[in-house]
C-alpha positions as CSV (number, residue, x, y, z in Angstrom):
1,X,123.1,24.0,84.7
2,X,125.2,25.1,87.7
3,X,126.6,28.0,85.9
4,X,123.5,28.6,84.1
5,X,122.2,28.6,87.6
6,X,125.5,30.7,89.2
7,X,124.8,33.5,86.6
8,X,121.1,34.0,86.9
9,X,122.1,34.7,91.1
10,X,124.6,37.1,90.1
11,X,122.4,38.9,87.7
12,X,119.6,39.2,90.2
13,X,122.1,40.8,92.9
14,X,123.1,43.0,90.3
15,X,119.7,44.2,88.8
16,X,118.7,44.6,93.1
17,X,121.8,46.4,93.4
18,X,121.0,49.0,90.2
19,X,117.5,49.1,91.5
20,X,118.4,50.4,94.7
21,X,121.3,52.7,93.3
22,X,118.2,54.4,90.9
23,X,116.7,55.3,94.1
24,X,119.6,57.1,95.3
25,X,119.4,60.7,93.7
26,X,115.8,61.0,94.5
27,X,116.6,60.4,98.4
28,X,119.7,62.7,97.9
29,X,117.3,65.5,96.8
30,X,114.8,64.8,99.7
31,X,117.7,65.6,102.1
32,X,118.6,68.6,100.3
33,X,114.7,69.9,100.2
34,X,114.7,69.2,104.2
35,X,116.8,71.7,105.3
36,X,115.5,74.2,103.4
37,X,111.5,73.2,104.5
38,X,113.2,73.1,108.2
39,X,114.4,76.9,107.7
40,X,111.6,78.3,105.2
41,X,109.5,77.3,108.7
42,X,111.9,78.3,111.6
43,X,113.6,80.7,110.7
44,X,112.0,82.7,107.4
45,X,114.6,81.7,105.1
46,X,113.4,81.3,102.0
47,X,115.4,80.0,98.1
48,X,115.5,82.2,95.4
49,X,114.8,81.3,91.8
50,X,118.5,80.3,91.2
51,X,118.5,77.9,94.0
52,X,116.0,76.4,91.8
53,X,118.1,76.1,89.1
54,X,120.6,74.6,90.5
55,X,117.9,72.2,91.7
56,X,116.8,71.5,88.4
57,X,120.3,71.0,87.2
58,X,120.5,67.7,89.8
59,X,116.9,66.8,88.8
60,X,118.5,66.4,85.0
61,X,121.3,64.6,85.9
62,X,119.1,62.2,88.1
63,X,117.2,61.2,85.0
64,X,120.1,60.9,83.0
65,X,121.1,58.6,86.0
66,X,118.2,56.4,86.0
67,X,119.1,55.3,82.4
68,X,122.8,55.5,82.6
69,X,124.6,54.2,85.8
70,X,128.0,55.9,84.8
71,X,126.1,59.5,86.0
72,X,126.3,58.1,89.3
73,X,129.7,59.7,90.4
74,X,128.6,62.8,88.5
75,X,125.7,63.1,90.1
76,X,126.9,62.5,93.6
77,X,129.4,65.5,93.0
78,X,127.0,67.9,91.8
79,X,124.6,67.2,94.6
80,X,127.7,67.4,96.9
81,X,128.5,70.6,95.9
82,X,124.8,72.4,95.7
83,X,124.3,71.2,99.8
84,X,127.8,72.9,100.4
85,X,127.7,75.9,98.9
86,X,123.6,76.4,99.9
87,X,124.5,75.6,103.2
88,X,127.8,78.0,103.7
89,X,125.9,80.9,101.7
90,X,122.6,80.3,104.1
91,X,125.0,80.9,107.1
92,X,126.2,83.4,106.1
93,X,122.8,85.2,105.3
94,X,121.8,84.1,108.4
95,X,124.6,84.7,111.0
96,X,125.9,88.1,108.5
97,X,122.5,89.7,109.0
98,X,122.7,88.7,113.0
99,X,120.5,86.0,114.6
100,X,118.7,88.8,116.4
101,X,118.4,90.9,113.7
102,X,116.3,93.9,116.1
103,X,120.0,94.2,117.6
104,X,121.9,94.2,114.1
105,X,119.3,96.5,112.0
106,X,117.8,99.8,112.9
107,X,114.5,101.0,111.5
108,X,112.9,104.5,112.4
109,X,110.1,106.4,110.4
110,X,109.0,110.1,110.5
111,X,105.5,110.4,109.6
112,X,103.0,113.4,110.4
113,X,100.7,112.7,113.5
114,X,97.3,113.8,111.6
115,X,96.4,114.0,107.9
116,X,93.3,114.5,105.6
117,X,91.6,112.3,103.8
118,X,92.9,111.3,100.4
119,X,95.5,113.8,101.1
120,X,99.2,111.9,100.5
121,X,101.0,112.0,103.2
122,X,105.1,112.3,103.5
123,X,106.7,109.5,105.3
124,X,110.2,108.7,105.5
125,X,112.1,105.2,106.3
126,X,115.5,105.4,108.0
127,X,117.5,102.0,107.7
128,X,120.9,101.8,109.9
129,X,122.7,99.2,108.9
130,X,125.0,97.3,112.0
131,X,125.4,94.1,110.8
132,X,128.7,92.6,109.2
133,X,127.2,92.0,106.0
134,X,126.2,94.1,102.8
135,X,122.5,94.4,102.9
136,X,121.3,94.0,99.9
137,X,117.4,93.4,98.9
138,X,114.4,95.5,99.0
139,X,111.6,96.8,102.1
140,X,108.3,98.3,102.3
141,X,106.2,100.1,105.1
142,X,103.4,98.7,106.7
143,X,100.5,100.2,105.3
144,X,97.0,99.6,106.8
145,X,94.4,98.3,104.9
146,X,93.2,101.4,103.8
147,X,96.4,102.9,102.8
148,X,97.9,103.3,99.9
149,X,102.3,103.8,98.9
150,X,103.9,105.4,96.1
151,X,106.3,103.9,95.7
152,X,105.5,100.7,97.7
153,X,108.7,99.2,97.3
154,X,112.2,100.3,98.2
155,X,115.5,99.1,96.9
156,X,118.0,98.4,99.5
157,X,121.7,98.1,99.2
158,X,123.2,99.3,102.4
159,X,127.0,98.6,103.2
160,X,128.0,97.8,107.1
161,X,128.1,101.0,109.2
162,X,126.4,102.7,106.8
163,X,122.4,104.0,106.6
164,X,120.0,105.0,103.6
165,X,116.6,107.0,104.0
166,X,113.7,106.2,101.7
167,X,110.7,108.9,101.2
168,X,107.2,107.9,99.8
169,X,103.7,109.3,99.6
170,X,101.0,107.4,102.1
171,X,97.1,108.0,100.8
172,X,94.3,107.8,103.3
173,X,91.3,106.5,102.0
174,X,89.3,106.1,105.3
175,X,89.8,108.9,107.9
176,X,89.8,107.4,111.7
177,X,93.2,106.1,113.7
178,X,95.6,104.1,112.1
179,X,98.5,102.1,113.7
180,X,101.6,101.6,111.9
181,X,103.3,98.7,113.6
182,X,106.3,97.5,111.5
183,X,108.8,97.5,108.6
184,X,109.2,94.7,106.1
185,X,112.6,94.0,105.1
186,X,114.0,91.1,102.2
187,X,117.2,91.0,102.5
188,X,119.3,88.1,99.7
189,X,122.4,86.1,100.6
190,X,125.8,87.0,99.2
191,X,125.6,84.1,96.7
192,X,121.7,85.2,96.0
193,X,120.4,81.5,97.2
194,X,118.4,82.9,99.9
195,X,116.0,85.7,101.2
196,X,115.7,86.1,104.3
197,X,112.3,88.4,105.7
198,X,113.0,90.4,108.4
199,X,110.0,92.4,110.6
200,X,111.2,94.9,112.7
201,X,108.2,96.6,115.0
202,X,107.9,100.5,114.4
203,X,105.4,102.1,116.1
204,X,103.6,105.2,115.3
205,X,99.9,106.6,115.0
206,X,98.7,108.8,112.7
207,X,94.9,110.3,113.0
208,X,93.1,111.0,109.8
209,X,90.7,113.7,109.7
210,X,88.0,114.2,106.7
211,X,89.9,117.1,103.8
212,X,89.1,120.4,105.2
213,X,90.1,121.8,102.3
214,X,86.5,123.0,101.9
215,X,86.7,124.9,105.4
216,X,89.8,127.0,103.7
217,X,87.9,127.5,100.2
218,X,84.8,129.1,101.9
219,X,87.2,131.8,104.1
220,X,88.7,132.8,101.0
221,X,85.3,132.9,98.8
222,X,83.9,134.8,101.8
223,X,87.2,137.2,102.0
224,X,86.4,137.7,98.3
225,X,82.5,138.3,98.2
226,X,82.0,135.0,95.8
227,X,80.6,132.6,98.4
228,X,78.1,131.9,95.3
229,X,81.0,129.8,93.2
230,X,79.5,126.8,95.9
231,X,76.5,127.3,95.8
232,X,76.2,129.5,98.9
233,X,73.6,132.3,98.4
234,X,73.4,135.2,99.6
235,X,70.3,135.7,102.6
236,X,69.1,139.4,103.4
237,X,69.0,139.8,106.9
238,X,66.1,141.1,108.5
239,X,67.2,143.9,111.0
240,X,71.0,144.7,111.1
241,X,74.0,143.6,114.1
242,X,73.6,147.0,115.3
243,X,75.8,146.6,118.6
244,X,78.9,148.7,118.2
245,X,82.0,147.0,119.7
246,X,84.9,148.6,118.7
247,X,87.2,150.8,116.1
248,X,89.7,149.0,114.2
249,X,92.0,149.7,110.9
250,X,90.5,149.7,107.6
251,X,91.4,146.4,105.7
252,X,90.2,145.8,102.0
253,X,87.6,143.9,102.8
254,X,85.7,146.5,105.0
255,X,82.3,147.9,103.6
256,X,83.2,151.4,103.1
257,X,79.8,152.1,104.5
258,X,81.2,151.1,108.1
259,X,84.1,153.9,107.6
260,X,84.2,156.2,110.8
261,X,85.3,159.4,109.3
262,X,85.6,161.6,112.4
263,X,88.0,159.0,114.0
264,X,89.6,158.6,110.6
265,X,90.9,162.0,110.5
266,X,91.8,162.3,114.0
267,X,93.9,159.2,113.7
268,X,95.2,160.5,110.2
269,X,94.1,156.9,109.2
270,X,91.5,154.8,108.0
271,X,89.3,153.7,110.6
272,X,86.2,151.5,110.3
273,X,83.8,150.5,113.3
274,X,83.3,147.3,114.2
275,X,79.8,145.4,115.3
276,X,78.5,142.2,117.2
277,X,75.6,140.2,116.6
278,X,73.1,141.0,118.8
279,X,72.6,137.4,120.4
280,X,75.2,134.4,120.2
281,X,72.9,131.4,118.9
282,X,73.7,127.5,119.5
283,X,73.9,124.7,117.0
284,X,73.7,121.0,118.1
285,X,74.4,118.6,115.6
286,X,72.9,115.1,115.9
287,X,74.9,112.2,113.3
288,X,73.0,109.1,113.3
289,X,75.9,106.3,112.9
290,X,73.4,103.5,112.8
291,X,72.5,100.9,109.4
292,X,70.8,103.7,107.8
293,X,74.1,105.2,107.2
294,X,75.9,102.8,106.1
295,X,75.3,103.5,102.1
296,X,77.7,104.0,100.1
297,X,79.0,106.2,96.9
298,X,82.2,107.3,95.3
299,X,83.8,105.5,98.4
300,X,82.4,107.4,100.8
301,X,79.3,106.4,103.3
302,X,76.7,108.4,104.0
303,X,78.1,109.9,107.4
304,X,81.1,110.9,106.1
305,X,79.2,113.2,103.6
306,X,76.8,114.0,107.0
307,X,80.3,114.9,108.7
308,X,81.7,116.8,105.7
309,X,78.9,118.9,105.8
310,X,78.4,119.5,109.5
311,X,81.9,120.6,109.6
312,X,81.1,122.9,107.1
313,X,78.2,124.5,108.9
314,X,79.6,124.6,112.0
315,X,82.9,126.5,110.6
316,X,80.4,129.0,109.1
317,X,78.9,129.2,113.0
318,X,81.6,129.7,114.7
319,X,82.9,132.4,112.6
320,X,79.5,134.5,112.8
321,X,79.8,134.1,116.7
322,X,77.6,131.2,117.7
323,X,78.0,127.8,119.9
324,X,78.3,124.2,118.2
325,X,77.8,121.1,119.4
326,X,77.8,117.1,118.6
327,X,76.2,114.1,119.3
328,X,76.9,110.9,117.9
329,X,75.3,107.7,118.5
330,X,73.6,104.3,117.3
331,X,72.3,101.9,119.6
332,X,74.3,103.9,122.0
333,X,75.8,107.1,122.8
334,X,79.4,107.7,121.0
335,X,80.4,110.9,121.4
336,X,79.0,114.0,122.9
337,X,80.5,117.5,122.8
338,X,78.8,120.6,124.8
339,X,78.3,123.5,122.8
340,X,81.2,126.3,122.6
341,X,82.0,129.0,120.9
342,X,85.5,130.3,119.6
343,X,87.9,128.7,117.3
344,X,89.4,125.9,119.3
345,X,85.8,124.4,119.6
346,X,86.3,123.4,115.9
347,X,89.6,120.9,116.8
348,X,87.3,119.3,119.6
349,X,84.1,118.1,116.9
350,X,86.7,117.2,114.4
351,X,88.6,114.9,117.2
352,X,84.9,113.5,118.4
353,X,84.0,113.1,114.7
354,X,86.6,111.8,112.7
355,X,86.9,108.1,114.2
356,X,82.8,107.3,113.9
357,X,81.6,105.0,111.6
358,X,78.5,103.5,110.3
359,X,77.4,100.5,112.6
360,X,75.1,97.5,111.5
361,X,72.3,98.5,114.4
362,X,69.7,99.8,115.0
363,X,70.2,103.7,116.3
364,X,68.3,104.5,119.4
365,X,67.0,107.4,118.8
366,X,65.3,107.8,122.2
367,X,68.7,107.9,124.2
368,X,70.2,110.3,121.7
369,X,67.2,112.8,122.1
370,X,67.2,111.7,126.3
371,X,70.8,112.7,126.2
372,X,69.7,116.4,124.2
373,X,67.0,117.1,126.7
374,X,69.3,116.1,130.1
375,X,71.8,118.2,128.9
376,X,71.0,121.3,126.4
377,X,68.7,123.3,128.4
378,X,68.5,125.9,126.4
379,X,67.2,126.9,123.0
380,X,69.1,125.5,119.7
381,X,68.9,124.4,116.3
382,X,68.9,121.2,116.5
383,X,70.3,119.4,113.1
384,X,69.8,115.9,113.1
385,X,71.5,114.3,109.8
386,X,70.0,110.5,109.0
387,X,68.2,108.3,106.4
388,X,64.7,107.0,105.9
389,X,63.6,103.9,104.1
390,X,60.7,102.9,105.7
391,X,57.2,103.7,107.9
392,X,58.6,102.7,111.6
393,X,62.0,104.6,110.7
394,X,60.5,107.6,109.3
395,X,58.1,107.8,112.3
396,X,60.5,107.6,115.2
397,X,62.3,110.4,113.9
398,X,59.2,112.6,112.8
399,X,57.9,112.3,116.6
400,X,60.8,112.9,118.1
401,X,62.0,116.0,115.8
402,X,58.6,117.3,116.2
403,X,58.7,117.1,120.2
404,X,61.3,119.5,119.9
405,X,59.3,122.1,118.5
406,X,59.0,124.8,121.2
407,X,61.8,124.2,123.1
408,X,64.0,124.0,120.4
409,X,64.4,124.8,116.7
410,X,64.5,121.4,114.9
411,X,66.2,120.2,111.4
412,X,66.0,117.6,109.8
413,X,68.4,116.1,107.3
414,X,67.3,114.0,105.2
415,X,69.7,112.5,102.7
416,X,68.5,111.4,99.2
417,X,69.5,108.1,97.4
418,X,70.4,108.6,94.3
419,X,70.1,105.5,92.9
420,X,66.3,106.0,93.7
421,X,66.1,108.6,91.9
422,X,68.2,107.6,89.0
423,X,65.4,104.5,88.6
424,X,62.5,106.8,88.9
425,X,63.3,108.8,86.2
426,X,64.7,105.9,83.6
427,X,61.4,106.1,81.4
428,X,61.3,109.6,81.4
429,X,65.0,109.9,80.1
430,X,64.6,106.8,77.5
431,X,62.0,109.1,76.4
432,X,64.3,112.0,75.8
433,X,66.7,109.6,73.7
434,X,64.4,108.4,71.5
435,X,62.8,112.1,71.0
436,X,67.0,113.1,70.4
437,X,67.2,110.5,68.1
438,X,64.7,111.7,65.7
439,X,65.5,115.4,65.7
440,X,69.2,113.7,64.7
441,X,67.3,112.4,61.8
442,X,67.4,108.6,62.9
443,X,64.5,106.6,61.8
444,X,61.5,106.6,64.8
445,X,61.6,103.7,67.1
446,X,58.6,102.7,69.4
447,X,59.2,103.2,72.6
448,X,58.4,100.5,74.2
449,X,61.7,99.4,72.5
450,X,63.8,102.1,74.1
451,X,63.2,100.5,77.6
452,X,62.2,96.5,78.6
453,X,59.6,95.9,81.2
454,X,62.0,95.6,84.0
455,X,62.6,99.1,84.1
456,X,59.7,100.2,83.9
457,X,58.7,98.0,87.1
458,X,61.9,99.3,88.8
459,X,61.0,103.0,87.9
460,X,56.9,102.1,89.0
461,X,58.5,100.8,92.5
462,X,61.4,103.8,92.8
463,X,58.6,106.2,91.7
464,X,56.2,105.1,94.8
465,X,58.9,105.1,97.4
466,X,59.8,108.5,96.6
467,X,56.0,109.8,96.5
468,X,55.9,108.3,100.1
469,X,59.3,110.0,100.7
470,X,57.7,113.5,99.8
471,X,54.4,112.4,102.1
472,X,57.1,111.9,105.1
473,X,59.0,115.2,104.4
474,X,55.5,117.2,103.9
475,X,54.5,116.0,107.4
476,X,57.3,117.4,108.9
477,X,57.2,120.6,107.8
478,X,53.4,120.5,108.6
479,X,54.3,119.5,112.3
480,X,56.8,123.0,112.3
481,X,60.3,121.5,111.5
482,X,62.6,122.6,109.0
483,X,63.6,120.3,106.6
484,X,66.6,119.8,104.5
485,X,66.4,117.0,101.5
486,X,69.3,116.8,100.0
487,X,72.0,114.7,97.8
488,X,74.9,113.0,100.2
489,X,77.6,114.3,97.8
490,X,75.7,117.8,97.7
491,X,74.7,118.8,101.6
492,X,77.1,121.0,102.0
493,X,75.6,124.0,100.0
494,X,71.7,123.6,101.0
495,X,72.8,123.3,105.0
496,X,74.9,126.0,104.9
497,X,72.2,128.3,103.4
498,X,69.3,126.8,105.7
499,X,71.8,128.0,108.7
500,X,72.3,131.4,107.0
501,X,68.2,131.7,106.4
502,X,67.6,130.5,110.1
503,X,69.9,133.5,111.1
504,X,68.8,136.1,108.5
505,X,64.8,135.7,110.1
506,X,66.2,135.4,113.6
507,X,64.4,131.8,114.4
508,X,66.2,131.4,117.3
């Protein structure tokens, strides 16, 4: 019985002791995983996927542990020698790459101070390497949220002492001021255990402006007498710019008719005279960047196509001689530029126009036609670009437009929403498709099966806002102010030619 009783104890101390030993690899691996949580958090230190695998390695020997004790040594040696060789490889990421890595790695971009919109953009990365170590990873820009790379990524593999430059295309899709604050580096340990992510802070601005590629499309349609290829149509003046200024060499584009043959063969050259508009005229431009701009289509809002187009205009102005100003505002004045004439005016309403942007308030339209009256004393055309969509709206701005009438020569822009539109006229197109259809030689379908009731409601609903729409635009020509009712994505074309009519009857 004693023996019996003897065996039992030492079987018990045994089984404790096994017991406690099966817990051993799983503790061992909680002290591994603790430095690396310590340095994923302190210091951005970070395993790769072999790390992991050598992790996983232990993890199989642990189980074959738990059912055989004699894996015990094995195990103990394995785990030994992944905390050794993690640890000496993470020090030497970490001290070869310099604890201060702003003093061991140099980062400098070159990047244009202005671009257009959706209009890459040529941007190089300049990585110095001073460190002791072979950098060897991959980096990015920082790219706003409204930016997009090609490429995004760059490889980097950058001996000590040495440096590597890395070009890639940067894509506006917003126009405004963007800062570019840093560079992202990832940079692996020698034995590729670790990545370590380095920010470095660059800093550089770059101010996007809408594509003026337009601007440089209508000089060389206008050099080339087809302003008509965009839609811009040609208005018979009434009276001609009879003033004579000066003589001047013949160039091709000259109308023979202005040809000054007595000076032409004193000079023994061609000779044309030059004239000046009788009067220079002044064009205020008033963008409403309240809620009823906010809209959007094809990416773009409703005041950037208001923007686009004024810009357009007032290009056209200033080359035929006249002044052009701008007023932005919502519930409060955001910009204001006086009106000027000559070429640099055109740099000062793109810098007071390209960083405005539709707000979610309600514009105050009193202030912004305070602000016209205190300050433009004199007779304009007055261009204000907005939205309607309902009775209180529409009648702030017909009073105030039509206040102006007398003192100055108002416009107003009203942009259509094509969606509207698109509604209204759902019936009438299902109607067109079925009528298709059986010219195709299909067999007839009613047509109450070419369109469910919803639509119909929808177009019902779309069809009586826009007969209100057309009562509201009536009225304001009624009350003498000219009116412009265009598509966002097409203003350009029908302002232009209002601006070119205004002139050619000399309202002004």
């Amino acid at each position: 019985m004693l023996f019996d009783l003897a065996q039992s104890t030492i079987t018990s101390e045994v089984g404790d002791e096994l017991q406690w030993l099966s817990g051993l690899p799983w503790l061992l691996l909680f002290l591994l995983s603790l430095p690396l949580i310590i340095a994923a958090y302190r210091t951005r230190v970070f395993p790769t996927g072999l790390w992991a695998s050598l992790l996983g390695v232990s993890i199989v020997i642990s189980v074959l542990f738990v059912f055989s004790p004699q894996w015990l040594v094995v195990l103990a040696m394995v785990d030994g020698l992944i905390f050794v060789v993690t640890l000496i490889d993470f020090l030497l990421l970490w001290w070869g790459s310099g604890r201060r890595h702003a003093n061991g790695i140099d980062v400098s971009r070159e990047l244009p101070r202005t671009g257009s919109l959706r209009v890459p953009l040529d941007s190089t990365l300049t990585i110095r390497n001073r460190t002791s170590m072979r950098l060897i990873g991959e980096f990015c820009d920082d790219l706003p949220e409204q930016f997009t790379s090609e490429p995004m990524m760059h490889d980097l593999d950058l001996a000590p002492g040495m440096e590597t430059t890395a070009r890639s295309q940067l894509t506006a899709h917003r126009r405004g001021a963007f800062n570019l604050e840093r560079c992202y580096l990832r940079i692996n340990s020698p034995l590729r255990l670790w990545q370590r992510q380095i920010t470095i802070a660059v800093h550089d601005r770059v101010n996007v402006y809408p594509d003026m590629k337009q601007l440089s499309d209508y000089a060389m349609l206008a050099r080339t007498n087809r302003l008509s290829l965009i839609g811009v149509r040609r208005t018979r003046r009434i009276g001609q710019d009879s003033d004579f200024e000066r003589l001047r060499d013949y160039t091709r584009d000259d109308n023979y008719r202005h040809i000054d043959w007595r000076s032409t063969a004193r000079r023994n050259k061609l000779t044309v005279r030059q004239f000046q508009s009788d009067q220079s005229q002044r064009l205020i431009f008033m963008l409403d960047c309240g809620r009823m701009m906010t809209n959007q289509r094809d990416g773009y809002s409703l005041l950037d196509h208001a923007l686009n187009a004024s810009l357009m205009m007032a290009y056209v102005a200033l080359q035929q001689g006249d002044s052009v100003g701008m007023i932005c505002f919502s519930n409060k004045i955001h910009a204001y530029i006086p009106p000027r004439g000559g070429a640099s005016q055109m740099n000062r309403l793109l810098q007071a126009g390209f960083d405005q942007f539709p707000r979610m308030v309600e514009s105050r339209y009193d202030q912004a036609f305070l602000h016209l009256s205190s300050r433009c004393k004199r007779r304009s055309l007055v261009t204000l670009i907005t939205n309607v969509v309902d009775e209180v709206n529409s009648a702030v701005v017909g009073d105030y437009l039509s206040n102006l009438t007398g003192t100055h020569l108002p416009l107003g822009v009203l942009l259509r929403d094509r969606e509207m539109f698109d509604a209204a006229d759902a019936p009438h197109n299902a109607a067109l498709a079925a009528t298709a259809s059986q010219v195709a030689g299909e067999p007839p379908r009613p047509y109450t099966e070419t369109i469910d009731d919803f639509t119909m409601y929808r177009a019902a609903a779309a069809s009586d806002i826009l007969l209100w729409r057309e009562q509201v635009l009536t009225g304001l020509r009624h009350r003498g102010v000219l009116v412009v009712d265009a598509f966002p994505d097409e203003l350009t074309a029908p302002l232009v030619n209002q601006y070119l009519e205004v002139k050619a009857k000399h309202l002004l």
